[in-house]
LOVOKE-872303 format. One record per residue: residue number from 1; residue in three letters; x, y, z of N, C-alpha, C in turn. Coordinates in pm, whole numbers. Example, Ala and Ser with C-alpha at 12.3 -4.5 7.8 and 13.67 -1.06 7.14 Angstrom:
2
 resi resn     nu     nv     nw    cau    cav    caw     cu     cv     cw
    1  ALA   1319   -569    780   1230   -450    780   1320   -330    780
    2  SER   1285   -225    708   1367   -106    714   1290      3    787
This chain:
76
 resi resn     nu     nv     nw    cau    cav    caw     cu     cv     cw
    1  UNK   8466  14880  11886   8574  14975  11867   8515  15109  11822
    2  UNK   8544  15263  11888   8482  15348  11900   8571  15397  11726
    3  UNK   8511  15503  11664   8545  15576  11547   8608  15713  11636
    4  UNK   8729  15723  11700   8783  15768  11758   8788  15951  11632
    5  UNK   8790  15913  11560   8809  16005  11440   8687  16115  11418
    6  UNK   8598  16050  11443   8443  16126  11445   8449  16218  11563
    7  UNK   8437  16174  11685   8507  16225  11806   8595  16338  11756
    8  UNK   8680  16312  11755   8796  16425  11742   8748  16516  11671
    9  UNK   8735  16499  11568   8672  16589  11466   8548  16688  11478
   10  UNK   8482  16595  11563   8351  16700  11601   8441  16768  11758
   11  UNK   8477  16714  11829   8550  16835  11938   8645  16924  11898
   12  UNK   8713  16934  11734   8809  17039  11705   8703  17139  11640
   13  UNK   8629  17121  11611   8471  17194  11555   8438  17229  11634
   14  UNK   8440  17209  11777   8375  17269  11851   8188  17288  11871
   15  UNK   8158  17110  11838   8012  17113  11797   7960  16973  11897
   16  UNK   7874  16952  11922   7793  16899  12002   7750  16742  11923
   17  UNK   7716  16656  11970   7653  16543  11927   7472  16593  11902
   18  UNK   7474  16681  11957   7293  16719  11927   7314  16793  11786
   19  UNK   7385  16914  11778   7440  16965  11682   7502  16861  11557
   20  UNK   7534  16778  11522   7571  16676  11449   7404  16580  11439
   21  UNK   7352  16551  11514   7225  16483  11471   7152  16581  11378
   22  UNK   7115  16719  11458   7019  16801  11375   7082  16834  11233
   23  UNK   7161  16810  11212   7256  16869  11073   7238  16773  11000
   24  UNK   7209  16624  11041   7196  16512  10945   7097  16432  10967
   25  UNK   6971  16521  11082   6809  16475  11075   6865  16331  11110
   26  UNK   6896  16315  11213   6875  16183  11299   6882  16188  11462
   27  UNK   6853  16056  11513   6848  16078  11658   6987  16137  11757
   28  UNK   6981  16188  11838   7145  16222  11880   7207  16051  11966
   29  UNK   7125  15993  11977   7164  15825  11965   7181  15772  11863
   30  UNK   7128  15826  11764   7187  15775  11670   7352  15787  11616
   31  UNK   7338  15909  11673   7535  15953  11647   7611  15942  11715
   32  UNK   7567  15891  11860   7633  15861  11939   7600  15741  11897
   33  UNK   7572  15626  11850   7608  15495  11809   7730  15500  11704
   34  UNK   7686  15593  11645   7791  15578  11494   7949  15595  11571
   35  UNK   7958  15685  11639   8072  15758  11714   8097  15629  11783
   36  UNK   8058  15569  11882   8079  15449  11934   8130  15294  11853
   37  UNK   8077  15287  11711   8118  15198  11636   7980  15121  11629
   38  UNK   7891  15130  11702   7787  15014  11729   7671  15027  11586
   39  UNK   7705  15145  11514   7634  15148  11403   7699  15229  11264
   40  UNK   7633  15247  11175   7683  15321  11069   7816  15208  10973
   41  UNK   7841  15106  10964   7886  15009  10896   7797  15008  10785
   42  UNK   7701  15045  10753   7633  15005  10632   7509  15112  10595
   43  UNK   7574  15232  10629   7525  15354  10614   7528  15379  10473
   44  UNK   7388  15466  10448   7362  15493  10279   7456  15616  10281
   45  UNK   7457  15627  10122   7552  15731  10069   7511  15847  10099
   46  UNK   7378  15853  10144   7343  16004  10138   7355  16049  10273
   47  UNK   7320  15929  10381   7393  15943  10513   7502  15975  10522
   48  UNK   7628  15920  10474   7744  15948  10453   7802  16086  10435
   49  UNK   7711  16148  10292   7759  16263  10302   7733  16383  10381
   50  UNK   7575  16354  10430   7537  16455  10540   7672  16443  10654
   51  UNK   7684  16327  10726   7797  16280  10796   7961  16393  10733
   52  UNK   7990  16337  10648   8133  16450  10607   8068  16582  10605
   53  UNK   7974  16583  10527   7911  16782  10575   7936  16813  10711
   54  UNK   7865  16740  10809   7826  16767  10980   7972  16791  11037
   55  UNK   8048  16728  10950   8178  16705  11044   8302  16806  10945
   56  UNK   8263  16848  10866   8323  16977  10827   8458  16898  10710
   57  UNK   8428  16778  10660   8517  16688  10552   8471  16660  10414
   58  UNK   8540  16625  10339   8535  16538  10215   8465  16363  10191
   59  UNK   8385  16368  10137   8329  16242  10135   8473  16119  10118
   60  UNK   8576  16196  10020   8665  16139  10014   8735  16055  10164
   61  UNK   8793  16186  10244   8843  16191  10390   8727  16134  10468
   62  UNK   8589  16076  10431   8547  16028  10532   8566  15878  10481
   63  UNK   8596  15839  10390   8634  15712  10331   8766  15668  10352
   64  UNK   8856  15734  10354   8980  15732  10397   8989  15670  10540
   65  UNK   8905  15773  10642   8926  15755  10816   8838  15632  10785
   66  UNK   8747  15600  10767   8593  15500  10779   8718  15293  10702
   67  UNK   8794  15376  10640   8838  15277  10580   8950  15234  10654
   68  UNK   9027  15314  10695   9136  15295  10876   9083  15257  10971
   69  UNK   8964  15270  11011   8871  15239  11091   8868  15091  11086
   70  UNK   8742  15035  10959   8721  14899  10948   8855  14828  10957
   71  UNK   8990  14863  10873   9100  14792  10901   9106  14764  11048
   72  UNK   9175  14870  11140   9155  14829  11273   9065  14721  11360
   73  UNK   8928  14724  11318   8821  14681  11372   8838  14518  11308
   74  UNK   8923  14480  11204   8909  14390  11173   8803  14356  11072
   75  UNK   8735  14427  10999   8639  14447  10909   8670  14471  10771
   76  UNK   8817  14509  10744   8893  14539  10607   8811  14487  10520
């Protein structure tokens, strides 16, 4: 199940998946996994917050969507 939310968020930004890797020093597969769902379930905190930085949010609001997310996914 894709993080449909990450997506959105980086296309109302108007920013790139390469642009989102270099901002949080990882592979741009790597964010395109996270974006996809296939990774980032057990991402460190400091990942995390680079992540709400890159994407222009609140560590809070990324806990919020990340936490709607796992519900959906069946992961609650």
């Amino acid at each position: 199940m894709k993080r449909h939310y990450l997506k959105a968020l980086r296309k109302d930004l108007g920013i790139t998946l390469e642009d989102v890797a270099y901002s949080i020093d990882v592979s741009y597969n790597y964010v395109l996994n996270i974006e996809n769902g296939h990774q980032g379930d057990k991402a460190s905190f400091l990942l995390m917050g680079k992540i709400a930085k890159a994407y222009q949010i609140t560590l809070e609001e990324l806990y919020q969507f990340e936490s709607e997310y796992q519900l959906q996914k069946g992961g609650g």
